[in-house]
DRENDO-1510 file (C-alpha; in Angstrom, 1 decimal, always signed):
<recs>
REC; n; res; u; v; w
REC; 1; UNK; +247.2; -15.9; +261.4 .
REC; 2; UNK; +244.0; -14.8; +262.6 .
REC; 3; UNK; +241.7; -16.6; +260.2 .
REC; 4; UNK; +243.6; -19.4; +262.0 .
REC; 5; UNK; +242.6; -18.7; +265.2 .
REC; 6; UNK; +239.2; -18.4; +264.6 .
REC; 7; UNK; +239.2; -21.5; +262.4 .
REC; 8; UNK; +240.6; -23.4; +265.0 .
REC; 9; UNK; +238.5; -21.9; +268.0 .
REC; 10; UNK; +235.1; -22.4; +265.6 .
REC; 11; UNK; +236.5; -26.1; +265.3 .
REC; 12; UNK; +237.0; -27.2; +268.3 .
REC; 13; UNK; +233.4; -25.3; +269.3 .
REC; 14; UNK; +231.8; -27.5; +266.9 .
REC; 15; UNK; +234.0; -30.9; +268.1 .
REC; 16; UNK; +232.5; -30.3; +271.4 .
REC; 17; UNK; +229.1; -30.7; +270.6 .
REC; 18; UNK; +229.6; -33.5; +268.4 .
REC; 19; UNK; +231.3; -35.5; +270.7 .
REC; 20; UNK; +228.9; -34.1; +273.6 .
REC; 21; UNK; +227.6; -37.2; +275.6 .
REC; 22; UNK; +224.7; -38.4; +277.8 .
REC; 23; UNK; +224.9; -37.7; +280.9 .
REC; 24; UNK; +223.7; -40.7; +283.2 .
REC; 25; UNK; +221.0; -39.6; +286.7 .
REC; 26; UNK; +220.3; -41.7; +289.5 .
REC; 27; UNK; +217.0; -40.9; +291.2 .
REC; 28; UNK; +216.9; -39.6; +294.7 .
REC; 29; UNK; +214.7; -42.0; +296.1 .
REC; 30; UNK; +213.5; -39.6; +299.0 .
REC; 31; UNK; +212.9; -37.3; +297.6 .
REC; 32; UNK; +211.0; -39.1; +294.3 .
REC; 33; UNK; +207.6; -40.5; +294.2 .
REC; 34; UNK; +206.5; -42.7; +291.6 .
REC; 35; UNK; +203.0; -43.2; +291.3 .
REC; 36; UNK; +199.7; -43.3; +289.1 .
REC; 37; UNK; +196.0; -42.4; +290.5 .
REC; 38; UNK; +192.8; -44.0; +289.2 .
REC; 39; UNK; +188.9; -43.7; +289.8 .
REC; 40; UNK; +187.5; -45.7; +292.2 .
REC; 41; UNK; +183.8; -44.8; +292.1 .
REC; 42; UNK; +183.6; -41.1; +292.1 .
REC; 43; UNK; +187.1; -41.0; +294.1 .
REC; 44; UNK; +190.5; -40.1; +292.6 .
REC; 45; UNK; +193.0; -42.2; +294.4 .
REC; 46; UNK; +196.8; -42.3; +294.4 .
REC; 47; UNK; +199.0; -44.9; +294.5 .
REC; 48; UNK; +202.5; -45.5; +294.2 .
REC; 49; UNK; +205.6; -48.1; +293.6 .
REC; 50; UNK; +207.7; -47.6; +296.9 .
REC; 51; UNK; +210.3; -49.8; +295.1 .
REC; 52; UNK; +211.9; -49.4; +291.4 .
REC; 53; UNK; +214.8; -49.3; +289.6 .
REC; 54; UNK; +216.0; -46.8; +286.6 .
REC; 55; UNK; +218.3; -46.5; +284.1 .
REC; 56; UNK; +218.6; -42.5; +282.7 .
REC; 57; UNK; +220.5; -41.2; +280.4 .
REC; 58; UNK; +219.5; -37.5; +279.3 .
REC; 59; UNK; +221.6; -36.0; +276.3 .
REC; 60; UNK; +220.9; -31.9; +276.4 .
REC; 61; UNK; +222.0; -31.6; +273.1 .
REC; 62; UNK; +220.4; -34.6; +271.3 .
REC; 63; UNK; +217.3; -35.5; +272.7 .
REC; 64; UNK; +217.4; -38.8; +270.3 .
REC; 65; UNK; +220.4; -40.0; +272.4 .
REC; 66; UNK; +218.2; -40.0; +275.7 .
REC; 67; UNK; +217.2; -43.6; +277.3 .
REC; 68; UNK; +214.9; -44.1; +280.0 .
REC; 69; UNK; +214.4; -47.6; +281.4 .
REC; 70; UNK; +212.2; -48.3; +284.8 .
REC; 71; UNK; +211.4; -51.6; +286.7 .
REC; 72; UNK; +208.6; -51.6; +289.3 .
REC; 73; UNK; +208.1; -54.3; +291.8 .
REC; 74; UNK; +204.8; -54.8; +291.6 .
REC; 75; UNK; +204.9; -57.1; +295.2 .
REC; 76; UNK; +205.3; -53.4; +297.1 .
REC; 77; UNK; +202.9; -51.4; +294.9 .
REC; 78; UNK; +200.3; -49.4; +297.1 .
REC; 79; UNK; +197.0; -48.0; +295.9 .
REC; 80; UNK; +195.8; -45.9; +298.7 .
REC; 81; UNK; +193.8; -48.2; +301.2 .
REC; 82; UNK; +194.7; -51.5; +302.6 .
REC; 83; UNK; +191.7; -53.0; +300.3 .
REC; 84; UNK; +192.9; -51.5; +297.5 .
REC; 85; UNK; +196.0; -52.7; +297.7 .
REC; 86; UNK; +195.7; -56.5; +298.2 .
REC; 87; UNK; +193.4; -55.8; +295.3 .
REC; 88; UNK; +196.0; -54.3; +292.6 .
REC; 89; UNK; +198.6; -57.1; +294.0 .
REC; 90; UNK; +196.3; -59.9; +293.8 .
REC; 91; UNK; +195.4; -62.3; +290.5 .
REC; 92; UNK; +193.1; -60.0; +289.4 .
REC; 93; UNK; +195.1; -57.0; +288.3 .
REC; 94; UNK; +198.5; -57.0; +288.5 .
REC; 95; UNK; +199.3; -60.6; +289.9 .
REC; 96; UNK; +202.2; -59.3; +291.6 .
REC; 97; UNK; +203.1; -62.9; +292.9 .
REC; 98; UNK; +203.6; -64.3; +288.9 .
REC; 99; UNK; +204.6; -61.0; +287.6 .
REC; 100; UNK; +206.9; -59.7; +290.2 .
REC; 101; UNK; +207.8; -56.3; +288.0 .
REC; 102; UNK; +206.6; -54.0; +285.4 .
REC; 103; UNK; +208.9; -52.8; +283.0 .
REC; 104; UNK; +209.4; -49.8; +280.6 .
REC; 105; UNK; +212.0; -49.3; +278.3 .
REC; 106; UNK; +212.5; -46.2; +275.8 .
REC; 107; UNK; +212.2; -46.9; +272.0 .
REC; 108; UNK; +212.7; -43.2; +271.3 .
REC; 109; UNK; +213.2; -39.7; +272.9 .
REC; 110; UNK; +212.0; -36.6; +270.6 .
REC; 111; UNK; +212.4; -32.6; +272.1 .
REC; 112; UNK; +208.7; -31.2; +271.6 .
REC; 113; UNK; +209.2; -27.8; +273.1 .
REC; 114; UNK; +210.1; -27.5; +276.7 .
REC; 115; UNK; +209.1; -31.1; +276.5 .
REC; 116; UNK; +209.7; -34.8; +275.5 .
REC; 117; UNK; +208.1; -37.6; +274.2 .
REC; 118; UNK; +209.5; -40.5; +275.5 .
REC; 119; UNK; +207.9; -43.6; +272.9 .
REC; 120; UNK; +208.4; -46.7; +274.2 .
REC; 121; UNK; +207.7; -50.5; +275.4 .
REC; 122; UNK; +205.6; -51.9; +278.7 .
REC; 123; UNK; +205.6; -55.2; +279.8 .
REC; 124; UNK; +203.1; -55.6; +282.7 .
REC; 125; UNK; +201.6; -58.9; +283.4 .
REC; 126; UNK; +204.2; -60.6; +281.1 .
REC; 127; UNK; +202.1; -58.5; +278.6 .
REC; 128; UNK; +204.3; -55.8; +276.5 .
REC; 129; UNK; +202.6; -52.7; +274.9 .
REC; 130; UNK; +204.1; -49.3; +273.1 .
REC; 131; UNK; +203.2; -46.5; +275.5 .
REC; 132; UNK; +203.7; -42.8; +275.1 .
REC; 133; UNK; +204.6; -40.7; +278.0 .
REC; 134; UNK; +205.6; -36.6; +277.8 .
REC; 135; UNK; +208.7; -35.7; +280.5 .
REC; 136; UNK; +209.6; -32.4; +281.4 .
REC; 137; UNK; +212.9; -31.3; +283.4 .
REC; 138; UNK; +212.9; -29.0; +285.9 .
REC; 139; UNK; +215.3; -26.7; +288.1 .
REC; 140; UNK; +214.7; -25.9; +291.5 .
REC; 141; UNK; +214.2; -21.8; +291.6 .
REC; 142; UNK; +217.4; -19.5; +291.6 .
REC; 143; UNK; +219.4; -22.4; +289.8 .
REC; 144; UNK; +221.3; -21.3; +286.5 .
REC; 145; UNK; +220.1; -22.6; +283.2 .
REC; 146; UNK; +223.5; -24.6; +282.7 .
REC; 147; UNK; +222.5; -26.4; +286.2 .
REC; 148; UNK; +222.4; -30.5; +285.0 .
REC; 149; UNK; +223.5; -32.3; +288.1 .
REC; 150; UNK; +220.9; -32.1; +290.6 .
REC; 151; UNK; +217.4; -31.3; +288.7 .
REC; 152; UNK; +214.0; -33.1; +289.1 .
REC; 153; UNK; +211.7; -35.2; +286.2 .
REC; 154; UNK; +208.0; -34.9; +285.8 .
REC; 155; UNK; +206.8; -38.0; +283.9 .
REC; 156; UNK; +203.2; -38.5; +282.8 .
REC; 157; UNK; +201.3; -40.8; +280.4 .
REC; 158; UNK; +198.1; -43.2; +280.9 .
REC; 159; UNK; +197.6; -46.7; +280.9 .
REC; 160; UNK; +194.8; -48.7; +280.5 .
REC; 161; UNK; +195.0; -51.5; +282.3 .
REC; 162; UNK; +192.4; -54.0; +280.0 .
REC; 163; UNK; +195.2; -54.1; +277.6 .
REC; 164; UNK; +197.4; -56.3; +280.0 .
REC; 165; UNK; +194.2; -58.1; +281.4 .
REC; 166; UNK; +194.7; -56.0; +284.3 .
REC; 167; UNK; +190.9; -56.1; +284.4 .
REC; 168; UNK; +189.8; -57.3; +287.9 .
REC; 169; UNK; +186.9; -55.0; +289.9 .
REC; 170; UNK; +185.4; -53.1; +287.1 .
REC; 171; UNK; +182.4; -51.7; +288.7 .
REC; 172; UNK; +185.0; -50.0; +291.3 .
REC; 173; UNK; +188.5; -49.0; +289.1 .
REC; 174; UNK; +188.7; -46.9; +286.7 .
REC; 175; UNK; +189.6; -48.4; +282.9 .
REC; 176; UNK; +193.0; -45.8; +282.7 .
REC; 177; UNK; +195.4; -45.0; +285.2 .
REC; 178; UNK; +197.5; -41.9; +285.1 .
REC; 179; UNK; +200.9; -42.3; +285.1 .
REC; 180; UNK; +202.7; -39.9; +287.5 .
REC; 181; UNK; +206.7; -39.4; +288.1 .
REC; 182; UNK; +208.3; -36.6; +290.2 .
REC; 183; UNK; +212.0; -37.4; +290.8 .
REC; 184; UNK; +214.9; -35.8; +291.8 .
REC; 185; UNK; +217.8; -36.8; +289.5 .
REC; 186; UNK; +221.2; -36.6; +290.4 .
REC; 187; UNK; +224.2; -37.0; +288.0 .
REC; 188; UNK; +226.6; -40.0; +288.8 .
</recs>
């Protein structure tokens, strides 16, 4: 009877985890900034997209079942100083008027450590690219290690922006941006 027990209680153990799911975030948009910075002349500048939309789905078990999808309207981007910004909206770089979003979607999600690669497409300027970013969760301090409802996201990767003729004011911008995304996720 008690090789029962434990054979039941070791098989339902084992059904949980393989029937463990995804569980899907909203970002906290106040308390979330998603930006990038580049060189302009021997100045790092940031910038950020005030407005986006996401799609994540983190899987704590089986990183492989993760999906990370963002949209960025290009028409609010900001990129430090006034100049700057009619510059990264205007025909030149992004061309935020004919290209009103950029868009990633995740091809793949591998565990490397305390980290992730997240492998996946960009589209910016109607142009769509493979790009490679790393992600890393976090816990606010004193939070158990079970805590998955209310955690925040560091994103980063580069982009170099002459590979979706982004290419405008070369003697100014830097060739890559650096991606960089610090969000509060909440669980729906």
């Amino acid at each position: 009877m008690r090789l029962i027990v434990i054979s039941t209680y070791l098989l339902l153990s084992f059904a949980q985890f393989a029937f463990a799911e995804a569980i899907d975030y909203d970002i906290v948009t106040d308390r979330s900034d998603i930006g990038f910075t580049y060189q302009f002349g021997p100045d790092t500048i940031q910038g950020q997209f005030p407005d986006y939309s996401s799609v994540i789905s983190i899987d704590f078990d089986k990183a492989s079942n993760s999906q990370v999808e963002v949209t960025l309207n290009t028409q609010t981007t900001k990129a430090g100083f006034l100049f700057a910004t009619q510059a990264v909206r205007s025909k030149k770089i992004l061309h935020a008027n004919k290209y009103p979003t950029i868009e990633f979607v995740s091809q793949s999600v591998k565990a490397d450590g305390a980290k992730a690669v997240i492998k996946g497409m960009v589209t910016v300027r109607g142009i769509t690219k493979p790009l490679t970013l790393m992600a890393q969760l976090l816990r606010d301090p004193g939070t158990k290690a079970s805590e998955r409802d209310d955690l925040r996201i560091r994103i980063t990767g580069d982009i170099n922006r002459h590979d979706f003729g982004a290419s405008g004011y070369p003697s100014y911008v830097s060739d890559i941006l650096a991606i960089t995304i610090d969000a509060r996720i909440k669980s729906k």
